[in-house]
KETORDO-781659 format. One record per atom (N, C-alpha, C): residue number from 1; residue in three letters; x negated, y, z negated. Coordinates in nm, 3 decimals. Layout:
# KETORDO-781659
- seq|type|xx|yy|zz
- NUM|ALA|X|Y|Z;
...
END
This chain:
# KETORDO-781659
- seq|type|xx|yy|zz
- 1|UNK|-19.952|3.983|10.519;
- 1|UNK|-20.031|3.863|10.507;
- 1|UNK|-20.134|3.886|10.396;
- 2|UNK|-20.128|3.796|10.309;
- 2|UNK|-20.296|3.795|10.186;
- 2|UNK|-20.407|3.756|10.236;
- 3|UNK|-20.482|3.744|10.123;
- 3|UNK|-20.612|3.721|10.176;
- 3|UNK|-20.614|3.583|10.200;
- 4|UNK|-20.521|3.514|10.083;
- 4|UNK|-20.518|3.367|10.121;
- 4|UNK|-20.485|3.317|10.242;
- 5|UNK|-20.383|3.380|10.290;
- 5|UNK|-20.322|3.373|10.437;
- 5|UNK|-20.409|3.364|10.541;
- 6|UNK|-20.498|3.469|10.519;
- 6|UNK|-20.578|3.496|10.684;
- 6|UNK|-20.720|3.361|10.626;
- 7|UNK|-20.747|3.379|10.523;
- 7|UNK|-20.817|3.250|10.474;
- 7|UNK|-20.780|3.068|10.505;
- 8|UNK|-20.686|3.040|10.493;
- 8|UNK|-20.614|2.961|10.579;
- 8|UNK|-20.593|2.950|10.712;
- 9|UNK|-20.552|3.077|10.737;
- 9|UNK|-20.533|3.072|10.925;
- 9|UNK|-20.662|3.029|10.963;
- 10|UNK|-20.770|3.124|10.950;
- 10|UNK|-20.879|3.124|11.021;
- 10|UNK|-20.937|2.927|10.967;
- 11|UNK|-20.933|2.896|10.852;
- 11|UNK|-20.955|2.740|10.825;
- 11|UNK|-20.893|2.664|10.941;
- 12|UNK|-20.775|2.660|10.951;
- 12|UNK|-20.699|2.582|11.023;
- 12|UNK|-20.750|2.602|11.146;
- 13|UNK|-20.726|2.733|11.198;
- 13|UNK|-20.768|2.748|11.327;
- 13|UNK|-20.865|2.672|11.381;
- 14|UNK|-20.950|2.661|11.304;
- 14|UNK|-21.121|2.576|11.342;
- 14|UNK|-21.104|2.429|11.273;
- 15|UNK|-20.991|2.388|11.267;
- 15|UNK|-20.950|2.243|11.241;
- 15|UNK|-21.046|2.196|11.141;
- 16|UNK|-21.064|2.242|11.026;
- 16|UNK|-21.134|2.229|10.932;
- 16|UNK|-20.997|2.186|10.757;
- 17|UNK|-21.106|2.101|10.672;
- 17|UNK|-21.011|2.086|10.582;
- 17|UNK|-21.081|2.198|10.482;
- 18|UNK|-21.075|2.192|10.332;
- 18|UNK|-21.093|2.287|10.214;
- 18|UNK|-21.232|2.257|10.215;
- 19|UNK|-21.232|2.088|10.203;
- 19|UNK|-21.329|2.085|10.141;
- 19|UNK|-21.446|2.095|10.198;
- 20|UNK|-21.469|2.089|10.329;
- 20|UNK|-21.554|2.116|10.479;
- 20|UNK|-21.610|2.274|10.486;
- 21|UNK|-21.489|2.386|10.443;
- 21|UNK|-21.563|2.494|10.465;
- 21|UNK|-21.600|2.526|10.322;
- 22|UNK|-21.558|2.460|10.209;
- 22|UNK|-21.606|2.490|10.068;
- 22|UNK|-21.773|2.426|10.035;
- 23|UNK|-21.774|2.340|10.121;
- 23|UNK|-21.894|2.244|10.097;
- 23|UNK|-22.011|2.311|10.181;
- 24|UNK|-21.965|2.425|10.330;
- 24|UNK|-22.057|2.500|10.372;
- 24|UNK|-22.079|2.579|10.352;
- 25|UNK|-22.033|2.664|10.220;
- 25|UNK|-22.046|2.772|10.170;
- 25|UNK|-22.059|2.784|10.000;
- 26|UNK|-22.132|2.646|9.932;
- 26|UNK|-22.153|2.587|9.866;
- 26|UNK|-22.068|2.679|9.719;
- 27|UNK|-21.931|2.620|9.752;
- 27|UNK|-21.844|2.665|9.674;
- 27|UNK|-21.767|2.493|9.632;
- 28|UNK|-21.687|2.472|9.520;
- 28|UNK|-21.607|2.381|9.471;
- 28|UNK|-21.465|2.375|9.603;
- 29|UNK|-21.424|2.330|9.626;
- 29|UNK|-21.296|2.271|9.699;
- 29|UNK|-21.177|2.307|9.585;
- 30|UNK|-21.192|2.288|9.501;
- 30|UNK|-21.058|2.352|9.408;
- 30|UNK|-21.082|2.511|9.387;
- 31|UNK|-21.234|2.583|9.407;
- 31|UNK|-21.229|2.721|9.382;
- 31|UNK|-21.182|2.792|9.529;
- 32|UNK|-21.201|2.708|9.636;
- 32|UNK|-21.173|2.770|9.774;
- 32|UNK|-21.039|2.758|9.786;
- 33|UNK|-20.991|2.656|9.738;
- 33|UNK|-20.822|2.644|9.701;
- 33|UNK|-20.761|2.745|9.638;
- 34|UNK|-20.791|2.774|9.511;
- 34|UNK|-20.750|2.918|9.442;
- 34|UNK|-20.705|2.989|9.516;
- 35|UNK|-20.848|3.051|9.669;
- 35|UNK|-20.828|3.172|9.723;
- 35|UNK|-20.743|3.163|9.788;
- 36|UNK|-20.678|3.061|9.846;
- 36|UNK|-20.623|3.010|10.000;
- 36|UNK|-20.484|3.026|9.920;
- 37|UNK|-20.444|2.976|9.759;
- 37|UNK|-20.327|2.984|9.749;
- 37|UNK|-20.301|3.141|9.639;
- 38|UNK|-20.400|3.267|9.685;
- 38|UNK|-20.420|3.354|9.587;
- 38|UNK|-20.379|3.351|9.426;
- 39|UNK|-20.423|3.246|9.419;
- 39|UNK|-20.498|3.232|9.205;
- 39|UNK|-20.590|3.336|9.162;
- 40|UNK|-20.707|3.336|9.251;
- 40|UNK|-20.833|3.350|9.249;
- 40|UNK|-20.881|3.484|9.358;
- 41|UNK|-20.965|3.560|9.348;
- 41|UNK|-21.004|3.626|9.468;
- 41|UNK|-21.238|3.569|9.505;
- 42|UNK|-21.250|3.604|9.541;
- 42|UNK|-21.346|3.556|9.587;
- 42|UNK|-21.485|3.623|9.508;
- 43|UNK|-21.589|3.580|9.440;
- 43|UNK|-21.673|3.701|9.434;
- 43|UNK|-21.809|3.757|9.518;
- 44|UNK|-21.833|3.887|9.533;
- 44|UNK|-21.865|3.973|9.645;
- 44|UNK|-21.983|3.839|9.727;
- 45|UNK|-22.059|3.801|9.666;
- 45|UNK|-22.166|3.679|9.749;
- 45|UNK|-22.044|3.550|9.798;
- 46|UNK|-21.959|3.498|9.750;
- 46|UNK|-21.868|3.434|9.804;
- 46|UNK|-21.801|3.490|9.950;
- 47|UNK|-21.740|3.601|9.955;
- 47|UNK|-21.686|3.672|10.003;
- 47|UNK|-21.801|3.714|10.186;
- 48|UNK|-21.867|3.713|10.130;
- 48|UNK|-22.031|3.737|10.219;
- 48|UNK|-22.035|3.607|10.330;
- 49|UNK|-22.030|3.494|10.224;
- 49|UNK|-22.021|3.390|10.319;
- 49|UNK|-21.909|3.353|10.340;
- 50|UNK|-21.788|3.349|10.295;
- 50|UNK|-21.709|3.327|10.412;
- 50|UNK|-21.701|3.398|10.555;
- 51|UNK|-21.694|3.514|10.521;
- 51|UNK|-21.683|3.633|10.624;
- 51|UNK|-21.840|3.605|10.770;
- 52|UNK|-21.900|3.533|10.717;
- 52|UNK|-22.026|3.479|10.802;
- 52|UNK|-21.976|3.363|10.855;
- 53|UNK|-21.945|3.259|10.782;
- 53|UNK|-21.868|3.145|10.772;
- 53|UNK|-21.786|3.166|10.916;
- 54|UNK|-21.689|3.238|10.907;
- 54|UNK|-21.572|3.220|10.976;
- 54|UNK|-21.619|3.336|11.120;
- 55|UNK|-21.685|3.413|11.074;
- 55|UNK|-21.780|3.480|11.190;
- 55|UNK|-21.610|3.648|11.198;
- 56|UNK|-21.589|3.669|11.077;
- 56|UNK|-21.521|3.793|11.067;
- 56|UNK|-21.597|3.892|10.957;
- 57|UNK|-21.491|4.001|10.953;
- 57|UNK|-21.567|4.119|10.876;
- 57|UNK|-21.510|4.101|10.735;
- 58|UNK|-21.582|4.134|10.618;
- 58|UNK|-21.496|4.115|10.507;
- 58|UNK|-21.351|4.185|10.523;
- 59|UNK|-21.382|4.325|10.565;
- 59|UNK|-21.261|4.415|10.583;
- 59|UNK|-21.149|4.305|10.619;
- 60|UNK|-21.184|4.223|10.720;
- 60|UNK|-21.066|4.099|10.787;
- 60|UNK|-21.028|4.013|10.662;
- 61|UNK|-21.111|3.999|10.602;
- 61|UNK|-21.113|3.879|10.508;
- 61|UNK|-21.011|3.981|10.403;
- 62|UNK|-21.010|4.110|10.327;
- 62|UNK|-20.970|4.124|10.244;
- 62|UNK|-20.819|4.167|10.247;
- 63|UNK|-20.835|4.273|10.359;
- 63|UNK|-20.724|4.345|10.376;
- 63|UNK|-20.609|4.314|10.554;
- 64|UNK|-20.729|4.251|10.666;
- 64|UNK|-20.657|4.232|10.764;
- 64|UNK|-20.682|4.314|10.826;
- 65|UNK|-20.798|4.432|10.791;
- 65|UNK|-20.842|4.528|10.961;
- 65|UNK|-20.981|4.459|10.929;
- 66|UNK|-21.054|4.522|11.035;
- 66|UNK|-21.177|4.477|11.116;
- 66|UNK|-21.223|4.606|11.154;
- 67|UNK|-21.325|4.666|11.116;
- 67|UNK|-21.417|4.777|11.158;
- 67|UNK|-21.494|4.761|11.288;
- 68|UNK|-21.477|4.835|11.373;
- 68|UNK|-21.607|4.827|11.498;
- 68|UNK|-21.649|4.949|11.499;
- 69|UNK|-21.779|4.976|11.409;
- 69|UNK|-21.825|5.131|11.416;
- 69|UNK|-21.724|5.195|11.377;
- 70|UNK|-21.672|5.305|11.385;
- 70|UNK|-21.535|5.353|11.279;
- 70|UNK|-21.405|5.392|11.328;
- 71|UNK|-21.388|5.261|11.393;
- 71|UNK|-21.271|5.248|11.455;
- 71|UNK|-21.199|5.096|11.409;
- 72|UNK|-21.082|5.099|11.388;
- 72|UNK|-21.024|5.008|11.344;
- 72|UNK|-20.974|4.939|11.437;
- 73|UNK|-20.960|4.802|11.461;
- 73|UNK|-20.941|4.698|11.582;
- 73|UNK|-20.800|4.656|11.540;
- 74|UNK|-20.732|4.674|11.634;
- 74|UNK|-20.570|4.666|11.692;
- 74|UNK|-20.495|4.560|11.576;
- 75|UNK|-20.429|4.531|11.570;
- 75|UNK|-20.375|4.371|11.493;
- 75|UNK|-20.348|4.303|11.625;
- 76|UNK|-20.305|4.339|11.771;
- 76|UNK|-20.328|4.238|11.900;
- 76|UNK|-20.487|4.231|11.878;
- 77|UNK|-20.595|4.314|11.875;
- 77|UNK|-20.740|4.283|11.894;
- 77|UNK|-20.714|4.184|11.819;
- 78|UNK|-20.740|4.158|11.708;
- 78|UNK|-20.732|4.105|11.588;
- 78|UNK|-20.707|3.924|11.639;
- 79|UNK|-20.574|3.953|11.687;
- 79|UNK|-20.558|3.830|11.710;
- 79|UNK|-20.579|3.748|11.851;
- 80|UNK|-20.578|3.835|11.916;
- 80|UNK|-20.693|3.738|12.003;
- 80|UNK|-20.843|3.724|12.006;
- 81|UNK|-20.898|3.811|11.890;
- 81|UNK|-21.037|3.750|11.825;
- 81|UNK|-21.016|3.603|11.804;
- 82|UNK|-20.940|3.615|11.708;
- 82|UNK|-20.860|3.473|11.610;
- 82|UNK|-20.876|3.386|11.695;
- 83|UNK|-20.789|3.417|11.833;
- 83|UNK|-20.720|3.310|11.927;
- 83|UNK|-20.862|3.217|11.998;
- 84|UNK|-20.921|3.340|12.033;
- 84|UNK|-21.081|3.312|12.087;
- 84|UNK|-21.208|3.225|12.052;
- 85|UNK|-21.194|3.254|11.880;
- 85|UNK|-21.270|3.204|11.827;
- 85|UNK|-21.245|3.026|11.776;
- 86|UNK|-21.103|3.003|11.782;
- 86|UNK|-21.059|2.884|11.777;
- 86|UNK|-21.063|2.784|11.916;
- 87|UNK|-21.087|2.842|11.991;
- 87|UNK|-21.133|2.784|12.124;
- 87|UNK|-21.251|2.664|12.147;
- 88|UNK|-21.212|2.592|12.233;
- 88|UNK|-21.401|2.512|12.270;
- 88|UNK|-21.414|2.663|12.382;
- 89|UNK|-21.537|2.605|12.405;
- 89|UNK|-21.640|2.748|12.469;
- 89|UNK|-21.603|2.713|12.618;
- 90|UNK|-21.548|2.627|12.675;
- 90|UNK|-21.503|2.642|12.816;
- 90|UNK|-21.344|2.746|12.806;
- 91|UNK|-21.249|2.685|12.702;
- 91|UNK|-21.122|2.755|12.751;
- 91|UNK|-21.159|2.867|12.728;
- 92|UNK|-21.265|2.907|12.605;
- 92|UNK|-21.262|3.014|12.573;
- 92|UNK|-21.326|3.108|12.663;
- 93|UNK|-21.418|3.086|12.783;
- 93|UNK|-21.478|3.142|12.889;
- 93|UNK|-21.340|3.197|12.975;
- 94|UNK|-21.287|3.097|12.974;
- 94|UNK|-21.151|3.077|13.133;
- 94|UNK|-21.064|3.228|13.028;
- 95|UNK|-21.059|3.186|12.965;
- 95|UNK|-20.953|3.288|12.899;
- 95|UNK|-21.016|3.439|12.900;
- 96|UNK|-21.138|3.475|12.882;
- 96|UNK|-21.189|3.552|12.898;
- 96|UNK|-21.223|3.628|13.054;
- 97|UNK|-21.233|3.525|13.119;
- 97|UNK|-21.254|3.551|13.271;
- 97|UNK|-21.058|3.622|13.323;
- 98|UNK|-20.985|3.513|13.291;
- 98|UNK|-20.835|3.589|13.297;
- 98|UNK|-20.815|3.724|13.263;
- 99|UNK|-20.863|3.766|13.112;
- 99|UNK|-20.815|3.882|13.048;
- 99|UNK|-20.869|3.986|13.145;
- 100|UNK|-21.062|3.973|13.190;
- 100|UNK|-21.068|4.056|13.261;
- 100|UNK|-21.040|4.107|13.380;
- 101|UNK|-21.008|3.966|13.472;
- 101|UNK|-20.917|4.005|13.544;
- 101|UNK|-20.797|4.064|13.555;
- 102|UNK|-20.706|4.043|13.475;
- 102|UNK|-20.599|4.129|13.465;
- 102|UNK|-20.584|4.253|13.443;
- 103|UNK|-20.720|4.305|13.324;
- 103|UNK|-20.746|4.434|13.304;
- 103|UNK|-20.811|4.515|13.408;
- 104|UNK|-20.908|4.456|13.522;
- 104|UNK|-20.948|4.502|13.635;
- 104|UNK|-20.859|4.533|13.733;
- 105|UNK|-20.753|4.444|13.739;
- 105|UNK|-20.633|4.463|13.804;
- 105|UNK|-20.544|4.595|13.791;
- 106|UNK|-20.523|4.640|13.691;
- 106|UNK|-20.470|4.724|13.631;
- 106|UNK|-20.549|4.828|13.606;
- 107|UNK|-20.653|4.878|13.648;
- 107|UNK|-20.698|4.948|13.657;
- 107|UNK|-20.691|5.059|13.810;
END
């Protein structure tokens, strides 16, 4: 997956168009396009706010891992961050209340 890729996913995910997250991160809609269809890569203050923006790590944004202290987060972590963060804040509770149950279970 590119950078454009996970740049897109994470857009879509949050039901957002170009020009919505280009306009909150006071970038052009044709330069956020670039990145999404890799023309273009981002520069480092661009890059800053998306990664705030979308509430990931640049590491996510560039390459597709995610640092937690110096450990690298799963590609399943990964994507049920993703899954989580595209949520309203009720499913996203219920879903959270499930996971731990199951993991308590299994314990």
């Amino acid at each position: 997956m590119t950078m454009g890729d996970r740049l897109r996913e994470l857009r879509i995910g949050r039901s957002l168009s170009q020009e919505a997250v280009a306009r909150t991160i006071g970038i052009t809609r044709s330069a956020y396009s670039h990145y999404e269809i890799n023309n273009r890569q981002p520069v480092y203050d661009t890059l800053l706010r998306l990664a705030d923006f979308f509430n990931v790590t640049t590491d996510y944004i560039i390459d597709g891992s995610a640092r937690n202290g110096d450990t690298a987060m799963s590609a399943e972590t990964l994507e049920i961050v993703r899954l989580l963060n595209g949520m309203d804040t009720d499913r996203r509770k219920q879903s959270i209340d499930k996971m731990l149950t199951a993991i308590r279970e299994s314990e």
